[in-house]
C-alpha positions as CSV (number, residue, x, y, z in Angstrom):
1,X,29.5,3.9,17.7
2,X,27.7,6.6,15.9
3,X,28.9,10.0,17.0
4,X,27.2,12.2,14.0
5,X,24.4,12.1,11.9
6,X,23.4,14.2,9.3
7,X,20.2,14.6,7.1
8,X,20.1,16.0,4.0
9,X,16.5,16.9,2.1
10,X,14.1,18.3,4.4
11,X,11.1,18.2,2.1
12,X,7.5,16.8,3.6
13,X,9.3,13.3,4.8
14,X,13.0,14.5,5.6
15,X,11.8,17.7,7.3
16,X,9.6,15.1,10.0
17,X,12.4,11.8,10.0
18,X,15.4,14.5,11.0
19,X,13.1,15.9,13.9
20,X,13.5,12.5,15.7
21,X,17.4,12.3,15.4
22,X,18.6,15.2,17.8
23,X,16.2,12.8,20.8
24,X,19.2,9.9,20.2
25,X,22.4,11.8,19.2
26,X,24.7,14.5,20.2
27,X,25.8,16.1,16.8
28,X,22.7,16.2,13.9
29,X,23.5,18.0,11.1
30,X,21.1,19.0,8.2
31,X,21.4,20.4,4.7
32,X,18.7,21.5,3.0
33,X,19.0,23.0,-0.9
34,X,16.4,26.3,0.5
35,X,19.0,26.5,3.4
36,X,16.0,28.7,5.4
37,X,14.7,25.3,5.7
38,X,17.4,23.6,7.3
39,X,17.9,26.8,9.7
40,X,14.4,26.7,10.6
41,X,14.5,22.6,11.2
42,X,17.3,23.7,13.6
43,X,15.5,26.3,15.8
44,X,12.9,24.1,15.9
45,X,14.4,20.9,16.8
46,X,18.0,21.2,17.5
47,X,19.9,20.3,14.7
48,X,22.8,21.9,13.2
49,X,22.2,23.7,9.8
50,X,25.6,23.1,8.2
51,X,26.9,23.7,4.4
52,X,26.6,20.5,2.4
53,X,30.7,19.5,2.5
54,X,30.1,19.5,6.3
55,X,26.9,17.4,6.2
56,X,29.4,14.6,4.3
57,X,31.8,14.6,7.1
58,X,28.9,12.5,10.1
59,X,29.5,9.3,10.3
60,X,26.1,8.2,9.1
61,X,24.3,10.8,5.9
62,X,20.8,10.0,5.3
63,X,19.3,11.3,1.7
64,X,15.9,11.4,1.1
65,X,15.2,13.5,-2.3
66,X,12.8,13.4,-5.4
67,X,14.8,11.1,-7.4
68,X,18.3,9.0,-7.9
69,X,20.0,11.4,-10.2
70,X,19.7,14.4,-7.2
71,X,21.5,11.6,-5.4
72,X,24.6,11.4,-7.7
73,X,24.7,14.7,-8.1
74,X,25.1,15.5,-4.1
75,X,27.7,12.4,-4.4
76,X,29.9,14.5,-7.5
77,X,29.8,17.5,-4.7
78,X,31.2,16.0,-1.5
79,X,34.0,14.3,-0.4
80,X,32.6,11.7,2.6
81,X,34.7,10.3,5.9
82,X,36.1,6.8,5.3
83,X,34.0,4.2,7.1
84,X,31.0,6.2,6.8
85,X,27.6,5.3,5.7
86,X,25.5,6.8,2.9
87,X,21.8,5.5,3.8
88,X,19.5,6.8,0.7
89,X,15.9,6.9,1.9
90,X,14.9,8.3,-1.4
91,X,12.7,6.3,-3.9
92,X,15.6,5.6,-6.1
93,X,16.0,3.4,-9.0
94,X,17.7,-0.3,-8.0
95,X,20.3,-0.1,-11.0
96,X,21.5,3.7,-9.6
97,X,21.8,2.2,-6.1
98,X,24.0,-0.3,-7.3
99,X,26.3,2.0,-9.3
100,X,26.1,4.7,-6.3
101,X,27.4,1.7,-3.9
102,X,30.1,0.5,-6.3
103,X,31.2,4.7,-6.8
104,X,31.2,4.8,-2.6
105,X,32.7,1.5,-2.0
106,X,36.3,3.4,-3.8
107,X,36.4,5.6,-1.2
108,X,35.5,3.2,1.6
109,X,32.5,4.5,2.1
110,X,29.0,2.5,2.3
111,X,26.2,2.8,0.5
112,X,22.7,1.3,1.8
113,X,19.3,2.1,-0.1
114,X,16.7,2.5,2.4
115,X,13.8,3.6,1.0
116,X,10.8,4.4,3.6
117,X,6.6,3.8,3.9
118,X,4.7,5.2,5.7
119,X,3.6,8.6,4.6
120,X,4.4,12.0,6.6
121,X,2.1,10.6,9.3
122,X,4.6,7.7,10.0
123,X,7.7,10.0,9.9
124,X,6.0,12.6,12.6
125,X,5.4,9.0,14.8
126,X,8.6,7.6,13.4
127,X,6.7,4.6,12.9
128,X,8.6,4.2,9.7
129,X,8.9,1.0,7.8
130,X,12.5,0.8,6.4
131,X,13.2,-1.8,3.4
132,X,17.1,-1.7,3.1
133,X,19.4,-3.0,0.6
134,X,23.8,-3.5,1.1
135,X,25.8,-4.6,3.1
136,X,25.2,-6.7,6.2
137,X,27.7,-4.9,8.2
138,X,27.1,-1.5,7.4
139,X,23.5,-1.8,7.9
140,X,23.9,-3.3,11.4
141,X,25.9,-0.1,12.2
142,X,23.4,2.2,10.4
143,X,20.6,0.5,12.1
144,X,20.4,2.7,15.4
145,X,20.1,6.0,13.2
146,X,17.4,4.1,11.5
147,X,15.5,3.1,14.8
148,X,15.4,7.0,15.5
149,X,13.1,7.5,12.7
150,X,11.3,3.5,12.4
151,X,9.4,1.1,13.7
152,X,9.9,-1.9,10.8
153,X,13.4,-2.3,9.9
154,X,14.5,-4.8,7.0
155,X,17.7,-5.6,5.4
156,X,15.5,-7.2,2.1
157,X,18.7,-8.0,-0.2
158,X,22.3,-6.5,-1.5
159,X,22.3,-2.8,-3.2
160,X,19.0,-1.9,-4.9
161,X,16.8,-4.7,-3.5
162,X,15.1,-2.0,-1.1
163,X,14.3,0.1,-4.0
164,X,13.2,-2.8,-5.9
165,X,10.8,-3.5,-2.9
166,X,9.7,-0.1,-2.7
167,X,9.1,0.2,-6.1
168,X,6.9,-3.1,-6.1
169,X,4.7,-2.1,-2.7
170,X,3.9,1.3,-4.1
171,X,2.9,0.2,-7.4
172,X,0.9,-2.5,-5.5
173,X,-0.9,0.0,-4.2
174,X,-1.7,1.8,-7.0
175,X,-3.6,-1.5,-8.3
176,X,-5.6,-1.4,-5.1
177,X,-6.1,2.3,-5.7
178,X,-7.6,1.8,-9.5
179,X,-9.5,-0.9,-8.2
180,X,-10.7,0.4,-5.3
181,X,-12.0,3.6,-7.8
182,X,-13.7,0.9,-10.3
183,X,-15.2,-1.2,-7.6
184,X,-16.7,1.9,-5.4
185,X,-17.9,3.6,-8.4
186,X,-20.0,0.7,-9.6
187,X,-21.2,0.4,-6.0
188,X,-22.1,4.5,-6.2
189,X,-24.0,3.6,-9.6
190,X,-25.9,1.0,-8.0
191,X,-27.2,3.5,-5.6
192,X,-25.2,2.0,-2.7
193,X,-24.0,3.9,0.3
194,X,-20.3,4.1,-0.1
195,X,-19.5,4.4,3.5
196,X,-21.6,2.1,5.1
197,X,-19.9,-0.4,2.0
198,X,-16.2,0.6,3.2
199,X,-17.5,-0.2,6.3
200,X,-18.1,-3.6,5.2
201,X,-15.2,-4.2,2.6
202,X,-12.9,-3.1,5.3
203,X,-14.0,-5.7,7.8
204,X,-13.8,-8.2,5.1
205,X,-11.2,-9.6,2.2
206,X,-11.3,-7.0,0.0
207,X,-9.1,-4.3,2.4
208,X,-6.5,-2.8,1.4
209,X,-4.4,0.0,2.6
210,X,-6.2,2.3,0.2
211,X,-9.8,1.1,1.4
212,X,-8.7,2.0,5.6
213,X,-6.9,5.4,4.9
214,X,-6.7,6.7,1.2
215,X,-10.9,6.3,0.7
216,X,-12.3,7.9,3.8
217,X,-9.5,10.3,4.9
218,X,-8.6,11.7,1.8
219,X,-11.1,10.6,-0.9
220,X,-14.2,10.7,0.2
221,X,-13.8,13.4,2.1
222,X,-12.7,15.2,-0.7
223,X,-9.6,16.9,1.3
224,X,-6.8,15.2,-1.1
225,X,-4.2,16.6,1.4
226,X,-0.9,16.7,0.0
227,X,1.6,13.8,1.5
228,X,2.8,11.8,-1.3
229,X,2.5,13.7,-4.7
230,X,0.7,11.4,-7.6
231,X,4.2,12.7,-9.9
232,X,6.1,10.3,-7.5
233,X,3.3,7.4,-7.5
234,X,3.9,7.9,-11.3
235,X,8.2,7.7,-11.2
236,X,7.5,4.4,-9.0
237,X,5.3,2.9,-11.2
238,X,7.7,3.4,-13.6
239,X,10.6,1.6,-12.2
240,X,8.4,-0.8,-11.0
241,X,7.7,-2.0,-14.8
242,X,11.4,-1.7,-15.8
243,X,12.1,-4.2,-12.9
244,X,9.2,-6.2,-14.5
245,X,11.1,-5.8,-18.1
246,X,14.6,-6.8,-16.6
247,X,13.1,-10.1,-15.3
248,X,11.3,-10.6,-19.3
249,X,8.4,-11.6,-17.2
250,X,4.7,-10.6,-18.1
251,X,2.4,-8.5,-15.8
252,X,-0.6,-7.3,-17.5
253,X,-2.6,-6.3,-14.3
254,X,0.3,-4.4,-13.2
255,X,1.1,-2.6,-16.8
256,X,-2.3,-1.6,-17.4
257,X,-2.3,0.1,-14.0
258,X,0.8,1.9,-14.8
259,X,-0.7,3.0,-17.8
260,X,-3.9,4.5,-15.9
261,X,-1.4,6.4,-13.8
262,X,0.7,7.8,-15.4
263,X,-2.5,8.9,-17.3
264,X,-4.0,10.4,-14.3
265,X,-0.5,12.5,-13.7
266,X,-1.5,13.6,-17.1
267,X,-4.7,15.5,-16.4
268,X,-3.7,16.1,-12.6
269,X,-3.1,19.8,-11.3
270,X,1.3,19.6,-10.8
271,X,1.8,18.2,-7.0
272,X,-1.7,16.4,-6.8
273,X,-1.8,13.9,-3.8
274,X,-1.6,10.4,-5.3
275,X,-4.9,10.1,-4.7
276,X,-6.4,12.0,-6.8
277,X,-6.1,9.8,-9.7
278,X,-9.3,8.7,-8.8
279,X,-10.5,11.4,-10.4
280,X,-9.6,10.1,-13.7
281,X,-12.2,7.4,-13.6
282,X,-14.9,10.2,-12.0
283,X,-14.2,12.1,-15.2
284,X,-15.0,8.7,-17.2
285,X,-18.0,7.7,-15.3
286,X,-19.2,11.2,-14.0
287,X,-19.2,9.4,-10.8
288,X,-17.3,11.2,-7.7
289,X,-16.9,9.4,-5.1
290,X,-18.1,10.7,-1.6
């Protein structure tokens, strides 16, 4: 039985996914590096805002920061509850998951990597998708913490394979987002009405994702609203081709598209919305899409 939780990392997903815990358990704890953050999460929600050492001691700690490294360096900090369960939501790296469950496992400690999709509008719904990696056990203890904040809940492999995953969907959907910017700016060039062509494309084979939410809410619109910052999109892209590398298989489609993003995180404003790496190709084509 889970008696505590804790969340540490409130940034645009945490701050949303810990909001749903306090609904399902007594004791919620959150830690937060700008601790104002974690004591304004509490008066608005009811969580506890507790120093980090105490956020170690629930008997489930979610993570959920920029990268794998703020991960080990929480872990060097804290010293964690035997039997408890480290569930890293964060977009790590596979190879760090494995080392960080290896590290937990000698103090009897577990380690799942759980990262999330479904953007901030998923974790206000918590309509989450969850693709875990680790232990059978330990994620069948973890999994009604998880339910708190998810809708789709997977256990996809051992340590790292629900980074791996993670890594893969979101560079998947980077290729629909390049294409998506080639295809719709040939159709613009042609003189064709773009929305009036999603409306088509998105009642036909060619949807994607990108074509029902990324194109008309944030694209062609012209809003770009901040959710999941391009910088990331770039990081997962990344680890998405060193997975690739590891295997010594060949991906062209998938390395050129890395190439074309991490090109756009080049020329984008620091914190851009992933989407706006459409704006690469309107730079090419003097094109812009809306």
């Amino acid at each position: 039985m889970i008696q505590s939780v804790a969340f540490i990392g409130l940034g645009a997903m945490g701050y949303r996914m810990a909001a749903h815990l306090p609904k399902h358990f007594n004791d919620v704890y959150v830690w937060n590096r700008n601790q104002d953050k974690a004591k304004q999460h509490a008066a608005e929600y009811g969580t506890q805002a507790v120093d980090l050492q105490k956020a170690a001691q629930a008997d489930v700690i979610f993570s959920c920061l920029p990268t794998s490294q703020e991960v080990d360096d929480i872990l060097s900090q804290v010293y964690l509850k035997k039997g408890s369960i480290w569930v890293d939501c964060t977009s790590g790296v596979p190879e760090s998951a494995k080392k960080q469950a290896q590290y937990l496992a000698e103090q009897d400690v577990y380690f799942l990597d759980a990262p999330v999709s479904g953007q901030t509008v998923g974790a206000e719904n918590a309509t989450l998708t969850f693709m875990v990696g680790g232990d059978q056990s330990a994620f069948e203890q973890a999994l009604p913490a998880m339910q708190a904040m998810g809708k789709l809940i997977k256990l996809v492999g051992g340590s790292g394979a629900g980074f791996a995953v993670k890594a893969i969907n979101n560079m998947m959907m980077a290729v629909h987002l390049c294409a998506a910017a080639e295809g719709f700016t040939t159709l613009k060039a042609h003189g064709v009405n773009l929305n009036e062509a999603l409306a088509c494309i998105n009642a036909s084979s060619g949807k994607s994702g990108v074509t029902e939410t990324a194109l008309p809410q944030r694209i062609f619109s012209r809003e770009f609203p901040l959710t999941f910052a391009l910088p990331l999109l770039a990081k997962d892209t990344g680890i998405a081709i060193d997975l690739i590398r590891e295997a010594k298989l060949s991906a062209p489609v998938i390395g050129l598209t890395q190439s074309l993003i991490q090109a756009a995180d080049a020329l984008a404003k620091p914190d851009s919305d992933f989407s706006t790496a459409v704006k690469l190709y309107e730079s090419w084509s003097k094109i812009t899409l809306e």
